[in-house]
C-alpha positions as CSV (number, residue, x, y, z in Angstrom):
1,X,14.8,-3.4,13.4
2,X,11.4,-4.5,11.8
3,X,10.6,-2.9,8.5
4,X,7.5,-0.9,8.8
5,X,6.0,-2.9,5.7
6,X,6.5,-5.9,7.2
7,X,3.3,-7.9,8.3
8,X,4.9,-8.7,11.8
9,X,5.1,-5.0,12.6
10,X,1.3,-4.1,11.0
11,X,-0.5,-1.8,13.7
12,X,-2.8,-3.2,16.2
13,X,-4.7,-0.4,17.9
14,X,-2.3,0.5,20.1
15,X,1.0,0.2,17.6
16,X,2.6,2.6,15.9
17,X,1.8,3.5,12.6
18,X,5.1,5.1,11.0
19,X,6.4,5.6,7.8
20,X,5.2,7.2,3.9
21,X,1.3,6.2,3.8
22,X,-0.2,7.1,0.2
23,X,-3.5,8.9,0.4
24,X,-5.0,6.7,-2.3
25,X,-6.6,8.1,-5.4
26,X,-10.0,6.4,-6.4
27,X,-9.9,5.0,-10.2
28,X,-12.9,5.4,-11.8
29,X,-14.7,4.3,-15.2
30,X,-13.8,5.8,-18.3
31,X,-17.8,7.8,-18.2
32,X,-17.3,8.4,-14.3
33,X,-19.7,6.3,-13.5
34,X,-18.4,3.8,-11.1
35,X,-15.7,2.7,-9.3
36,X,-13.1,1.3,-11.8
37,X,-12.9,-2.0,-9.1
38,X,-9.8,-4.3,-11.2
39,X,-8.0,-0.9,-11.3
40,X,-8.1,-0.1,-7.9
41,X,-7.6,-4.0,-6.9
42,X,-3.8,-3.6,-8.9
43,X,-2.9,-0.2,-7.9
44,X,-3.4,-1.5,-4.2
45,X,-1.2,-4.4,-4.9
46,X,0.7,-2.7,-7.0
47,X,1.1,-0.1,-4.4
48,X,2.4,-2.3,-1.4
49,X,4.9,-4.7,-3.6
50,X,6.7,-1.2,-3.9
51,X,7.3,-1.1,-0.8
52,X,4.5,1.9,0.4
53,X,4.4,1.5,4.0
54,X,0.6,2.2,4.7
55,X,-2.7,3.4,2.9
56,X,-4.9,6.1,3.5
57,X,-8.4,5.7,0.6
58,X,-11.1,8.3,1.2
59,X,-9.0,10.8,1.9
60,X,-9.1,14.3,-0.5
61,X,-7.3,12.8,-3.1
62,X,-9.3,10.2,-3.2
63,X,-12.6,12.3,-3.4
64,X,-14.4,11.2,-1.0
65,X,-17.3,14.1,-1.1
66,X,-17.8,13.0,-5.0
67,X,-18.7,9.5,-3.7
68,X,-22.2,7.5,-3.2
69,X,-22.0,5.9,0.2
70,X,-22.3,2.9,-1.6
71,X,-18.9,3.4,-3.8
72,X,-17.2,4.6,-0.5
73,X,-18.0,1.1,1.2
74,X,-17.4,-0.5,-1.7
75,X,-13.7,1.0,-1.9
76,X,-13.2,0.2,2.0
77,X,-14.0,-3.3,0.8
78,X,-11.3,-3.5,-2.0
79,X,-8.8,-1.9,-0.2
80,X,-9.3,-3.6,3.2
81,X,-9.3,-7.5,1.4
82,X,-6.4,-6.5,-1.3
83,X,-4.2,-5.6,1.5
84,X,-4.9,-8.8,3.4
85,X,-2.8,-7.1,6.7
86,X,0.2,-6.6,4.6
87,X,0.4,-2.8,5.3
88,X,-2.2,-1.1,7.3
89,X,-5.6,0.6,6.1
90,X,-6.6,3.8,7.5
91,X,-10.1,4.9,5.8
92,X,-10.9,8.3,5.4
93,X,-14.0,9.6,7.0
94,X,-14.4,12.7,7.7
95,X,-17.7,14.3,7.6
96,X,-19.6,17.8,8.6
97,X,-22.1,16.4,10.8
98,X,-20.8,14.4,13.8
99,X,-23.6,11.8,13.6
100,X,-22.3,10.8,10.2
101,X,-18.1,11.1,11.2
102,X,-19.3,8.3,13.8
103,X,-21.4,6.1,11.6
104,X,-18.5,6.3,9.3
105,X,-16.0,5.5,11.4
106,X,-17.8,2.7,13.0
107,X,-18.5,1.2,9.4
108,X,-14.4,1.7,8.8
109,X,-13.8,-0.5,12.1
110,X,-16.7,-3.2,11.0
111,X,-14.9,-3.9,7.6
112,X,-11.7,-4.2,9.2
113,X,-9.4,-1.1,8.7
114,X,-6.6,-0.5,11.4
115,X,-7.4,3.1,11.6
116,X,-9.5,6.6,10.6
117,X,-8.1,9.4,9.5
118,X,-10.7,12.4,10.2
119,X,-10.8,16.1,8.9
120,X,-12.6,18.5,10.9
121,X,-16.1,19.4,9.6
122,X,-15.5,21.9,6.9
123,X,-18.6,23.9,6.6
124,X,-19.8,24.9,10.4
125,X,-16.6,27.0,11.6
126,X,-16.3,25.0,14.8
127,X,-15.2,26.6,17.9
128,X,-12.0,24.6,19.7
129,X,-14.7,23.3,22.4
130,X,-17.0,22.0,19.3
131,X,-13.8,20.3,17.9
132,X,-13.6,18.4,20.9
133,X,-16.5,17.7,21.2
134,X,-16.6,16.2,17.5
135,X,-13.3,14.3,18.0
136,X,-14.4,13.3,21.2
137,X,-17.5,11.3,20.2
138,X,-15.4,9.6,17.4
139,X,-12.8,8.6,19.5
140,X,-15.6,7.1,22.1
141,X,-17.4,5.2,19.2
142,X,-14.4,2.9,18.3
143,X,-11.4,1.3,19.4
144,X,-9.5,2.4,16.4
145,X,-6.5,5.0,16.3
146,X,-7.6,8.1,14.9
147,X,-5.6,10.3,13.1
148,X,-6.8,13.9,12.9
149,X,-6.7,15.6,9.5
150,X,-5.4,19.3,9.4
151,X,-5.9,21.1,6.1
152,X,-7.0,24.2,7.0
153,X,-7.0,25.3,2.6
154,X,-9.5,23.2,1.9
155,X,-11.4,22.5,5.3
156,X,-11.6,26.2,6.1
157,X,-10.7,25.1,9.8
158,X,-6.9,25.2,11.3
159,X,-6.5,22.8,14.0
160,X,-3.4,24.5,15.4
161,X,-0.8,23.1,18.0
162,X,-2.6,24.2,21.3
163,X,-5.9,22.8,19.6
164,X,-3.9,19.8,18.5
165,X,-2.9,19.5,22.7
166,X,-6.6,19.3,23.6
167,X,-7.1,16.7,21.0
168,X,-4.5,14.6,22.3
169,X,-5.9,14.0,25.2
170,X,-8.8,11.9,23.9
171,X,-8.5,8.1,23.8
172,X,-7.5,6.8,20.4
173,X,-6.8,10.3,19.3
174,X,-3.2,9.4,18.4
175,X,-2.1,10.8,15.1
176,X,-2.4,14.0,13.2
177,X,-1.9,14.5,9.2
178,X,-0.1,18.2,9.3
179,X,-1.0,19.4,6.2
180,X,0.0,23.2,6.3
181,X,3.2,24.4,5.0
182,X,4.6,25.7,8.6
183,X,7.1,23.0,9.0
184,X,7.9,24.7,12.3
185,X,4.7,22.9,13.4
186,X,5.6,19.6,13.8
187,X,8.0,21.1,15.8
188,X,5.9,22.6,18.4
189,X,3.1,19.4,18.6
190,X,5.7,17.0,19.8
191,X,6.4,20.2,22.1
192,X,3.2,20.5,23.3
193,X,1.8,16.8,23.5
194,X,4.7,14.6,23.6
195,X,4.5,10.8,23.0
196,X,0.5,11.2,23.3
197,X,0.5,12.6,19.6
198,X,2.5,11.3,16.8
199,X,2.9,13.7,13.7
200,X,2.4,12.7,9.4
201,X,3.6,15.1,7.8
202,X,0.8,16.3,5.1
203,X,2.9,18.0,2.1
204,X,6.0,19.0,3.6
205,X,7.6,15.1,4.1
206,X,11.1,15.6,3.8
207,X,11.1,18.5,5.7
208,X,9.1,17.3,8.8
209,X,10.5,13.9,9.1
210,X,14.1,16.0,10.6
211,X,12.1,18.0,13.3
212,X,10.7,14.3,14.6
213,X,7.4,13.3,12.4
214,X,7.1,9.3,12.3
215,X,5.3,9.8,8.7
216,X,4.5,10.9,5.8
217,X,0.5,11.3,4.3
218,X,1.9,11.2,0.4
219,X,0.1,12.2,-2.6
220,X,2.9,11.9,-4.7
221,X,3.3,8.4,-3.4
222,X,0.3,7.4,-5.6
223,X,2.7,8.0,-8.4
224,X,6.5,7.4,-6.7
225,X,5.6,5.0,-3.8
226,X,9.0,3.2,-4.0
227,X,10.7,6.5,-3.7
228,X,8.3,7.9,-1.5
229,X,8.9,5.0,1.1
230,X,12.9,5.1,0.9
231,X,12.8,8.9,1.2
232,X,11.5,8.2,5.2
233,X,13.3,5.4,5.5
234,X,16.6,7.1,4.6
235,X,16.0,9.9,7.3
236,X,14.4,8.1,10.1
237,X,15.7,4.8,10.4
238,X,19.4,5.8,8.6
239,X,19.8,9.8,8.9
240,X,21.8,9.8,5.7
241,X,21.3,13.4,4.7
242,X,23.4,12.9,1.7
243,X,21.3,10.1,0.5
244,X,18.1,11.3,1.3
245,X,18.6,15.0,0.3
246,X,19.5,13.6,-3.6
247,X,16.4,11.6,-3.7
248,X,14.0,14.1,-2.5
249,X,15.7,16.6,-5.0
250,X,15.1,13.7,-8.0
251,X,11.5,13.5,-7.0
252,X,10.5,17.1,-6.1
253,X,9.3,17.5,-9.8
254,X,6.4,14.8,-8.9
255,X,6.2,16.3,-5.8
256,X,5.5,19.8,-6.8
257,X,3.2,18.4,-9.4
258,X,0.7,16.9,-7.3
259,X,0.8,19.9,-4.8
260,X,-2.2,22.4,-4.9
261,X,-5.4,22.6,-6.7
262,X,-4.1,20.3,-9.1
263,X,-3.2,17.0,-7.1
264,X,-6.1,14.9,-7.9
265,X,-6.2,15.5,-11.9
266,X,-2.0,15.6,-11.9
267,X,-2.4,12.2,-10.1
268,X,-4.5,10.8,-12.2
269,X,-3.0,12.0,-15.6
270,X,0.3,10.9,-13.7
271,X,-0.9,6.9,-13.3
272,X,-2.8,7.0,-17.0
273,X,0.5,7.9,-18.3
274,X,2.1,5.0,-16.7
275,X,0.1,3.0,-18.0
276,X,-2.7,2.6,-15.4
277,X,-5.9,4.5,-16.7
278,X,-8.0,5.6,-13.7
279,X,-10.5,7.8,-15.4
280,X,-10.9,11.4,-14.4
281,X,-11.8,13.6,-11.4
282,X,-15.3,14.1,-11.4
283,X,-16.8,17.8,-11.2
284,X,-16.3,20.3,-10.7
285,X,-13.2,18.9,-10.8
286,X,-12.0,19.3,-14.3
287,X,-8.7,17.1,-16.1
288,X,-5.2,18.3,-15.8
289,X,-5.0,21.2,-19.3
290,X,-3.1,19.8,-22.0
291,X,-0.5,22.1,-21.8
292,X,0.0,21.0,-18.1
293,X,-0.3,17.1,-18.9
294,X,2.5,17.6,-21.5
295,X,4.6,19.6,-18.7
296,X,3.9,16.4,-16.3
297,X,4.7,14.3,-19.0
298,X,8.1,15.7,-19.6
299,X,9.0,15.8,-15.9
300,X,7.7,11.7,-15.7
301,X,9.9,10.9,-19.2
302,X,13.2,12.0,-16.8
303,X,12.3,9.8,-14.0
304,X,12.1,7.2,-16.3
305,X,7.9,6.5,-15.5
306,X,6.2,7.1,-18.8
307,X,4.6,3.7,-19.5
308,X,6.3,1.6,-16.3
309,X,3.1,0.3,-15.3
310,X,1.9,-1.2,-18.7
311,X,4.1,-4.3,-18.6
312,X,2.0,-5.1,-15.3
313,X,-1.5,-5.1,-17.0
């Protein structure tokens, strides 16, 4: 069986994307200013010689609505040439007008990523019919797999499994991040669309990948990716409960860290603590509080990741 990681088994537009895919935080300057480019260059390599089975920049963690278009293409750039085909690229580009969600996708597909992953627009309140409508277009602009983005907390739009059906029937509409915390979902998609939609689990990774998901859309994986690939690769391709259920048990502090409001400034702390400074969220996102960063700090000590990255600068 080819590894997932391996070059000879990166996705083509009509391959299967499968296993833990970090949704990649963007490093910036110590001001905020810029993209911090050499940092994002080694936590991209960095990423994939621990064995991280796919990347996902410009998605939420990655803070894509704090970006100039200009930093976002720059990112797509890095991201696209560090990986050099090694694992795929999916670039996140959602957007609230469908015009843009298009021109973004399009640009994604010039500069070579094998995929998009798209969050519904997440000011309008679109009906079902105008979230076909905006998934349609996208999927009718480029070749690309799309992967649909539900996070209905932050987007303030559920894309639920009958929606989900509709979607699937679009060309290139092949994926979905599930990103709520109704395992019992992942369930019912495979249900309801079969082999035309294949489900990432969001936040609920271990959980999902025994009711059939193919993948896991990480944050924790920025900090863990090692573990975070072994945990899917334990239950899908080697169903060792035992195994798997002690790792995701080790790793559920980091896990729970990086889960609600907190997951961009706990990943962040998380990496400047092992010893990979990538500046701060920008507002109105504020740091991780002190008291937290010393609780996250505690939990990192145990696993042994306080300071593991220095020895790579």
């Amino acid at each position: 069986m080819t590894s997932p990681s391996s070059p000879a088994s990166r996705p083509t537009a009509r391959a299967a994307f499968r296993g833990t895919f970090t949704v990649l935080i963007t490093p910036f300057t110590a001001d905020g200013a810029a993209v911090d480019v050499p940092a994002l260059r080694r936590l991209v390599n960095w990423q994939i010689e621990q064995g991280i089975h796919g990347l996902i920049p410009l998605g939420s963690t990655g803070e894509f609505l704090s970006m100039t278009p200009e930093e976002r293409e720059q990112v797509i750039e890095i991201c696209v040439q560090e990986a050099a085909g090694r694992v795929p690229v999916l670039i996140g580009t959602g957007a609230e007008w469908t015009r843009d969600a298009v021109d973004l996708a399009r640009q994604a597909e010039r500069m070579g990523a094998d995929g998009v992953m798209v969050i519904p627009p997440y000011y309008s309140s679109p009906t079902p019919d105008e979230l076909f409508e905006h998934y349609r277009r996208i999927g009718e602009a480029i070749s690309l797999p799309v992967m649909i983005y539900n996070n209905p907390a932050t987007a303030n739009v559920d894309l639920t499994p009958p929606i989900v059906s509709r979607l699937s029937e679009i060309d290139n509409v092949l994926y979905i991040k599930e990103s709520t915390l109704e395992v019992t979902r992942v369930r019912d998609i495979i249900e309801l669309c079969g082999d035309r939609m294949t489900v990432f689990a969001g936040i609920l990774g271990y959980e999902s990948f025994w009711l059939g998901a193919q993948g896991w859309v990480a944050v924790c994986s920025n900090l863990i990716p090692r573990d975070s690939a072994r945990l899917f690769e334990l239950v899908a391709d080697h169903g060792d409960r035992e195994q798997a259920l002690a790792l995701y048990r080790r790793i559920l502090p980091i896990v729970r860290w990086v889960g609600g409001h907190r997951y961009v400034a706990a990943s962040k702390s998380g990496l400047g603590l092992m010893g990979l400074p990538v500046g701060a969220p920008r507002a109105p996102r504020l740091p991780l509080p002190a008291a937290d960063l010393e609780g996250l700090r505690a939990d990192m000590t145990a696993l042994g990741l306080i300071g593991s990255l220095a020895a790579d600068a």
